[in-house]
C-alpha positions as CSV (number, residue, x, y, z in Angstrom):
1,X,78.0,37.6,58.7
2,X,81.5,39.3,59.5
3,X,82.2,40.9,62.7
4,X,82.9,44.4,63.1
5,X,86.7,45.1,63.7
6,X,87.3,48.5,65.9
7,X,89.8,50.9,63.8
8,X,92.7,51.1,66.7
9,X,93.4,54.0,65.1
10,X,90.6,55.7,66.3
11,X,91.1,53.9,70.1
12,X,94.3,55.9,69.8
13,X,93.1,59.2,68.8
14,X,90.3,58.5,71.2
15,X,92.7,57.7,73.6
16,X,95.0,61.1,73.3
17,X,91.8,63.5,73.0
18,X,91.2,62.2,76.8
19,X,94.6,62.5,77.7
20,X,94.5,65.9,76.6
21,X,91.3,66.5,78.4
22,X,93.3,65.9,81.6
23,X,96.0,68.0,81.3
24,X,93.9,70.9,80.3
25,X,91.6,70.3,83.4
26,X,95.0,69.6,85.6
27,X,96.2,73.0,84.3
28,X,92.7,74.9,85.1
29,X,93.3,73.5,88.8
30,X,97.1,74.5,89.1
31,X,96.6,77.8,87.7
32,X,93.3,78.4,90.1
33,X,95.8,76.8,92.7
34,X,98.7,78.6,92.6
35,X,97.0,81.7,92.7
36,X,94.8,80.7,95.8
37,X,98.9,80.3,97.1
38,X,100.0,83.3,95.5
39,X,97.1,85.1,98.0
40,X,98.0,83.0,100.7
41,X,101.6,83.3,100.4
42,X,100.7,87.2,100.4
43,X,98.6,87.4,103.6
44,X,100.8,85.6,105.4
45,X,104.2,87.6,105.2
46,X,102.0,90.2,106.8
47,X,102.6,89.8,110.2
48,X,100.1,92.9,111.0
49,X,97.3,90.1,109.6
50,X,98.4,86.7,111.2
51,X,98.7,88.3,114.3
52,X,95.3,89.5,113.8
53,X,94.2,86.6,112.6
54,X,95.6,84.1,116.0
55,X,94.1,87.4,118.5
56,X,90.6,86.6,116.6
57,X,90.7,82.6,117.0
58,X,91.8,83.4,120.6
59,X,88.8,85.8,121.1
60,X,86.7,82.5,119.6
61,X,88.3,80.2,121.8
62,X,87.6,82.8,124.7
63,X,83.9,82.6,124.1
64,X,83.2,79.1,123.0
65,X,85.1,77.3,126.3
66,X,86.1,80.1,127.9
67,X,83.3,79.3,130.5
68,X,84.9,76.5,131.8
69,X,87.4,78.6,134.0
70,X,84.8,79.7,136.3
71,X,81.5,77.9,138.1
72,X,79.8,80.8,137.9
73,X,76.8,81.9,135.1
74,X,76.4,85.3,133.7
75,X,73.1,85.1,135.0
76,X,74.1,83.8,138.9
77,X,74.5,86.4,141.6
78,X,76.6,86.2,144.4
79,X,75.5,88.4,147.3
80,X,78.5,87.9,149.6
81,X,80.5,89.7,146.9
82,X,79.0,93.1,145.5
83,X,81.4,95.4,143.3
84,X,84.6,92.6,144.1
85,X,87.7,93.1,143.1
86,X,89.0,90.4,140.9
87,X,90.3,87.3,142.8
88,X,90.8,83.7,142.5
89,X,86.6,83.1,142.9
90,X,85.9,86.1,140.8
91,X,88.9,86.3,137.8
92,X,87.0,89.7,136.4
93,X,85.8,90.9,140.2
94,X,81.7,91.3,140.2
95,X,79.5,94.0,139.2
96,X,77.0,96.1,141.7
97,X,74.4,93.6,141.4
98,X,76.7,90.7,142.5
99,X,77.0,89.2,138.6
100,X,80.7,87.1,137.9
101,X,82.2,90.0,135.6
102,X,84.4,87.0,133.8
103,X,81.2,84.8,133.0
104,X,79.6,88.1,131.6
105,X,82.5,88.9,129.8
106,X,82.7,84.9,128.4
107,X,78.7,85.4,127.0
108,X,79.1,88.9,126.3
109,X,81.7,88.5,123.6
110,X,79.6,85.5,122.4
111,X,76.5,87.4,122.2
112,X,78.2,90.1,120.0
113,X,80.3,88.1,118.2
114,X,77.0,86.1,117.3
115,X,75.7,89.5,116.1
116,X,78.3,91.0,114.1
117,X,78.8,88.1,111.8
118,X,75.6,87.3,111.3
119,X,74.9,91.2,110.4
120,X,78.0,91.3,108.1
121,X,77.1,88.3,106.2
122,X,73.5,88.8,105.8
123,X,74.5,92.1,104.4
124,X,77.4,91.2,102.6
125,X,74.9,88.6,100.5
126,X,71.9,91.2,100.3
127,X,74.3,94.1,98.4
128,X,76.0,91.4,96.5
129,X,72.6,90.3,95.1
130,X,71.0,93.7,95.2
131,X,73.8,95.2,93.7
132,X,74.5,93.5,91.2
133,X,70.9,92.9,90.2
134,X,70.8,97.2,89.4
135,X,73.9,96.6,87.5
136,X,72.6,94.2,85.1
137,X,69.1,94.8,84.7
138,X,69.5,98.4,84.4
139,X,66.8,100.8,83.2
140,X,64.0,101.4,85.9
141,X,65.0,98.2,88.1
142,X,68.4,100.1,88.0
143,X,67.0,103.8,89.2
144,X,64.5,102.5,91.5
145,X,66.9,100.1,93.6
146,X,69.6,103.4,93.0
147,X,66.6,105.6,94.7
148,X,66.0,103.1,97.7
149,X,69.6,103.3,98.4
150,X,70.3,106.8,98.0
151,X,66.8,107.5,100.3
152,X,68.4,105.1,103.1
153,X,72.2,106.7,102.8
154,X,70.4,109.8,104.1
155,X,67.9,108.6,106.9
156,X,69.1,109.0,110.5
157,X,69.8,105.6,110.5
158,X,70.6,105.5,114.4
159,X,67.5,107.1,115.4
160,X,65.4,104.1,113.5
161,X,68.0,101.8,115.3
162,X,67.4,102.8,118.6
163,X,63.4,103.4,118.5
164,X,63.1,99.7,116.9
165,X,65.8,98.1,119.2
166,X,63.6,99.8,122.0
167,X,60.5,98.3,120.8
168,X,61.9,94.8,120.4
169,X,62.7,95.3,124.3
170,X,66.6,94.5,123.8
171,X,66.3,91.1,121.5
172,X,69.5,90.3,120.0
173,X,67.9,88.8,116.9
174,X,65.9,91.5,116.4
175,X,68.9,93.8,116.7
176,X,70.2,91.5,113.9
177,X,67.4,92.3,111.7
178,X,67.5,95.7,112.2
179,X,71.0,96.3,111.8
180,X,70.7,94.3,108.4
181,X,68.1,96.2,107.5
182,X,70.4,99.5,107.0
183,X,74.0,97.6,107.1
184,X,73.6,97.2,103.1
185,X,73.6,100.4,101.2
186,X,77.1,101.3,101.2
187,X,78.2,97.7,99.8
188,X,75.5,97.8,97.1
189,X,76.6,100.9,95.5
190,X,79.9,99.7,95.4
191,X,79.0,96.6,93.8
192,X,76.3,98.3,91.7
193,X,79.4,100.4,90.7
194,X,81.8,97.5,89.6
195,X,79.0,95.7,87.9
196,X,78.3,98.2,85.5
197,X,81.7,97.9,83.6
198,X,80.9,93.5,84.0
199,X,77.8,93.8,82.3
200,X,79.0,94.2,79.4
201,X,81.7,91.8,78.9
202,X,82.2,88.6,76.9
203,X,81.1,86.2,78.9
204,X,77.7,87.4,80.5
205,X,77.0,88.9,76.5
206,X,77.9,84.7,75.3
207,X,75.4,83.7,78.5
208,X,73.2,86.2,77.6
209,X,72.5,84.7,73.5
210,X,72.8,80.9,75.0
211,X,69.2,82.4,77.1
212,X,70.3,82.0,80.3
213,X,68.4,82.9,82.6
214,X,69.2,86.8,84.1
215,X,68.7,85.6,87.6
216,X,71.6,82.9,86.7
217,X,74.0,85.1,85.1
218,X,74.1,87.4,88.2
219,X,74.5,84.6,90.6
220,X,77.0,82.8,88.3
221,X,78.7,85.5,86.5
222,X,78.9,88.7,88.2
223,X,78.8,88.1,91.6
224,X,82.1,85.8,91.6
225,X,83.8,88.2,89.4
226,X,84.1,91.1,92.3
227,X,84.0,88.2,95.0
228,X,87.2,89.8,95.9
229,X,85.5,93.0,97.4
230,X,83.2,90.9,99.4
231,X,86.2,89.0,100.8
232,X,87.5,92.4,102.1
233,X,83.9,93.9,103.3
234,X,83.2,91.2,105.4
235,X,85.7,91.2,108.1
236,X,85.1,95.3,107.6
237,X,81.8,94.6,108.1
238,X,82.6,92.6,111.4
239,X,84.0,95.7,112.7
240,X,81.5,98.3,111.9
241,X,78.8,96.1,113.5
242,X,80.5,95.4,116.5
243,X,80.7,98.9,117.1
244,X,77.3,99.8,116.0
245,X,75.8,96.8,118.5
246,X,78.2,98.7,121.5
247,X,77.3,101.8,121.1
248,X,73.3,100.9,121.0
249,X,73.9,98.6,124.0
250,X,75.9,101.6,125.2
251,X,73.4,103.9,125.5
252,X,70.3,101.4,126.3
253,X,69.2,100.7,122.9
254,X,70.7,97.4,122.4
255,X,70.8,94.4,124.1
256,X,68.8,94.3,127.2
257,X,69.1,92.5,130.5
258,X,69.2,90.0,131.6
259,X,71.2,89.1,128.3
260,X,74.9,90.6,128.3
261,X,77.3,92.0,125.3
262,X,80.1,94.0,125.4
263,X,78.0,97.0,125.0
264,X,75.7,96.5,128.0
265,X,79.0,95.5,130.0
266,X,80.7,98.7,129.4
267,X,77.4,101.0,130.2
268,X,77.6,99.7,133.4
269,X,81.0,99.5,133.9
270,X,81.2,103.1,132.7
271,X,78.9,104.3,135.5
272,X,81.6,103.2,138.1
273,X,85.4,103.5,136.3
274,X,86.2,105.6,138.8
275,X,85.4,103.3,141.9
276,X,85.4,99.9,139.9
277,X,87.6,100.1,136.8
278,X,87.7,96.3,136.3
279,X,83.9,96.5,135.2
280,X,84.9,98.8,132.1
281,X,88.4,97.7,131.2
282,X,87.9,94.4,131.0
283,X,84.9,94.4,128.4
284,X,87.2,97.5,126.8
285,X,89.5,95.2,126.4
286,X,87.8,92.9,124.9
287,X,85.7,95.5,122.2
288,X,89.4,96.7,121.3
289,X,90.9,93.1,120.7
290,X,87.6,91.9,118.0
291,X,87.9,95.4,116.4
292,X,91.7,95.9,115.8
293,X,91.9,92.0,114.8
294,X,89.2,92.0,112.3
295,X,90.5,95.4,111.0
296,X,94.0,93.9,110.5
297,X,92.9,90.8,109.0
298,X,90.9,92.6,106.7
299,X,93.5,94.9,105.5
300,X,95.8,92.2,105.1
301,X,93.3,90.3,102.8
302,X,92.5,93.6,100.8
303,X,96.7,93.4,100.5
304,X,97.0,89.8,99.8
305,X,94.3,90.4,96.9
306,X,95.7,93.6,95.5
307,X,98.4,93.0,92.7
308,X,99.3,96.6,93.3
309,X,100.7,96.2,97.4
310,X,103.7,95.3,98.5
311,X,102.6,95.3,102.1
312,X,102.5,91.3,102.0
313,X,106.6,91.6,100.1
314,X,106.8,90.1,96.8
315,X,105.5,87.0,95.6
């Protein structure tokens, strides 16, 4: 009985087809990157977007600990001090009703902070899906999801806001919902739009005769493939929340005591500029700070991503 003797010949070529493996796979990952630090590199010679980007992490900072500068809840009432100007007990002076303007302020911005990204991701994942569902399928799926989003485009949006808001008595997560609810449109016919041309490419036309499955060649193939717009919507999205959820809270639609925001904050400190301008400028402030940073940030991302710019300098 002889033994069997391995060819080393074929350890070598063995040997070199793994070899080869590696430096293909080592390649993938320096191309993908170097161009995650071609974008990087590009965001951060704007100075417009990193200065954005440290107001919003202070903003975070502000709501997440900021409560530690005072002893005082958003919810305690001091009756010794109505309408105070700020001091050393009271940073942000008091309201009318005897409330720590500065611990208001600190749960305020949480609360709508909480509420704008939640909105503009929830919404940023339904229009990705939804969107690129009408682009694939096409046919009726595509006119009847084109027809739901067309009808909502032209409802009065803000009157359905403010009647529901009303009935759900002021609940932030039911804000949430509702905002959700008619957030999407816009996005999906954008990505509806850029899906269309993806549809009929290579590579989901190769998935397509392997039989994979439709649901996985959305989620796999065309959704990453205009990632890039939903990288610039979302911080967008921040914004146009944020100013959705104050002007609802604004008017009494939104949040309702005795939870705070920003909105609710400047409704009552708009009923008194005159006598107590602390109780608006402060949370004015504060609406202005979230809403230029995120605006900055995400121009500077829609730079950074754009081949085209040269508002990030050259790369």
């Amino acid at each position: 009985m002889t033994a069997h003797i391995p060819d080393p010949q074929l350890r070598v070529d063995d040997l070199d087809a793994k070899l080869s493996l590696k430096e293909e796979r080592g390649k993938r990952r320096s191309r993908y990157t170097s161009r995650r630090h071609l974008y990087l590199r590009r965001f951060l010679r704007n100075k417009a977007a990193v200065a954005g980007v440290v107001l919003f992490g202070l903003l975070v900072v502000f709501a997440l600990v900021g409560g530690v500068l005072t002893s005082y809840s958003y919810g305690d009432v001091d009756f010794a001090n109505l309408t105070a100007a700020p001091s050393p007990e009271h940073l942000f002076g008091t309201n009318a009703s005897g409330n720590d303007t500065y611990a208001q302020a600190v749960h305020g911005l949480g609360r709508s902070l909480i509420i704008a990204i939640s909105v503009s991701l929830l919404t940023t994942l339904a229009s990705a899906f939804i969107g690129a569902a009408a682009a694939y399928f096409g046919g009726v799926t595509e006119r009847v999801i084109l027809g739901v989003v067309h009808f909502l485009m032209v409802v009065p949006a803000f009157l359905i806001l403010a009647l529901v808001a009303q009935q759900a008595r002021g609940s932030w997560w039911a804000l949430i919902v509702v905002l959700t609810l008619f957030g999407w449109m816009y996005n999906a016919r954008m990505v509806w739009s850029l899906g269309r041309s993806l549809r009929e490419r290579e590579y989901v036309q190769a998935a397509r005769f392997m039989n994979v499955g439709s649901v996985r060649i959305v989620v796999r193939h065309l959704i990453p493939n205009i990632g890039s717009l939903f990288v610039v919507t979302f911080p967008l999205g921040v914004v146009a929340t944020v100013q959705s959820e104050t002007t609802l809270s604004f008017v009494g639609f939104g949040v309702q005591l005795p939870d705070v925001s920003l909105g609710t904050m400047l409704n009552d400190g708009a009923q008194s500029v005159s006598s107590a301008p602390w109780l608006f400028f402060f949370p004015a402030a504060l609406v202005t700070s979230l809403t230029v940073s995120m605006a900055v940030i995400g121009d500077g991302v829609r730079d950074a991503l754009d081949p085209s710019s040269r508002s990030g300098g050259r790369a």
